[in-house]
C-alpha positions as CSV (number, residue, x, y, z in Angstrom):
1,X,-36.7,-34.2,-4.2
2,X,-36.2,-35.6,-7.4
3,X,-35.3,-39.4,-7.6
4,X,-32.9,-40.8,-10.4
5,X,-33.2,-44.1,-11.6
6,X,-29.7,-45.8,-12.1
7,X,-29.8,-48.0,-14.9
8,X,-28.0,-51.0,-16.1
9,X,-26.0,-49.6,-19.0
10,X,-26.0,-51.2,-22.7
11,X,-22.0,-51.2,-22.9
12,X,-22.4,-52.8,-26.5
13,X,-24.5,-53.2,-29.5
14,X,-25.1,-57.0,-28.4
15,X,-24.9,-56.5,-24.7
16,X,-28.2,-57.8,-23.0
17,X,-27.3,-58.6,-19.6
18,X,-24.6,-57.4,-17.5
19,X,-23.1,-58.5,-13.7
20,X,-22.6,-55.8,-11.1
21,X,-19.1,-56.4,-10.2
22,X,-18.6,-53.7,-7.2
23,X,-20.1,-50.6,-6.5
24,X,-17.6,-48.1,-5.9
25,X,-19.6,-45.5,-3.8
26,X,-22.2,-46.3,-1.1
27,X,-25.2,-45.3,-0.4
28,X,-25.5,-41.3,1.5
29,X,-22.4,-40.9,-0.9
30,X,-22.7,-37.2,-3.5
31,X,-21.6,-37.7,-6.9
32,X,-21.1,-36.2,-9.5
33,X,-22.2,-36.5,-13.3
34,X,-19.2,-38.3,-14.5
35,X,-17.9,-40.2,-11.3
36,X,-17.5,-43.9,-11.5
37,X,-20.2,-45.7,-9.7
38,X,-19.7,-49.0,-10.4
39,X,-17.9,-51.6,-12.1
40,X,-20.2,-54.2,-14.3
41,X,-18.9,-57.3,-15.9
42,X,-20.0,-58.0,-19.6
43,X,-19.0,-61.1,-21.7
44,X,-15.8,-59.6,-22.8
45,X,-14.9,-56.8,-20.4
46,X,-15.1,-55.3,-16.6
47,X,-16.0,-51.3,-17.1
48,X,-16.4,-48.6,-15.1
49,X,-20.1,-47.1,-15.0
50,X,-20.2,-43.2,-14.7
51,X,-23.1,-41.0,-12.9
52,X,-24.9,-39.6,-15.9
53,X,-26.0,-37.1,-13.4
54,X,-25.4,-36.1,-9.7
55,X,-27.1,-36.1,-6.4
56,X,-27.0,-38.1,-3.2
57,X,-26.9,-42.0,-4.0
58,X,-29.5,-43.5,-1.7
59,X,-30.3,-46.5,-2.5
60,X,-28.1,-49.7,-4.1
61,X,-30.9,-51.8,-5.2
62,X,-29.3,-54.6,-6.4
63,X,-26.2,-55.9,-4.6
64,X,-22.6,-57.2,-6.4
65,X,-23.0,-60.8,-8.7
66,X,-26.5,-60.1,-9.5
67,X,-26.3,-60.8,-13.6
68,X,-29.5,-58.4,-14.4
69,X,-31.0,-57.3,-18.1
70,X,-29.5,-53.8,-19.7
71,X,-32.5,-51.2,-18.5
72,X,-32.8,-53.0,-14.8
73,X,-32.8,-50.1,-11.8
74,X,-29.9,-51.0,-10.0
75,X,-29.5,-47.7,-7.4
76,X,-31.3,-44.3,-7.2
77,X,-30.0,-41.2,-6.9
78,X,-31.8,-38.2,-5.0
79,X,-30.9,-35.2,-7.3
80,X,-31.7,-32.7,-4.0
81,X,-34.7,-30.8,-5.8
């Protein structure tokens, strides 16, 4: 079993920090590369973030409002191998 780290996205050049708005999928959820797994909160915007791989989301690490630095593990993600 492979563990993914989930990370806070850079959603711009001069993004540092970014809010976890909602998670849209809980944990024992499967996703799929591409599914929306959150929604963070930047300066200008609220945007979705997308699996950039799939497996079994088992753990939420860091819970909605949290303002974190872009690279910060928010979830991980069991890939199943």
């Amino acid at each position: 079993m492979a563990r993914i780290a989930i990370e806070m996205p850079k959603l711009g050049y001069d993004m540092e920090v970014g809010t976890i708005a909602a998670w849209t999928r809980k944990v024992g959820d499967v996703v799929s590369r591409g599914d929306v797994l959150a929604e963070i909160e930047t300066e200008k915007s609220t945007v979705e973030m997308e699996a950039l791989a799939g497996g079994t989301l088992v753990e939420i690490a860091l819970e909605p409002g949290k303002e974190v630095p872009v690279g910060t593990v928010i979830g991980w993600l069991d890939d199943g191998q």
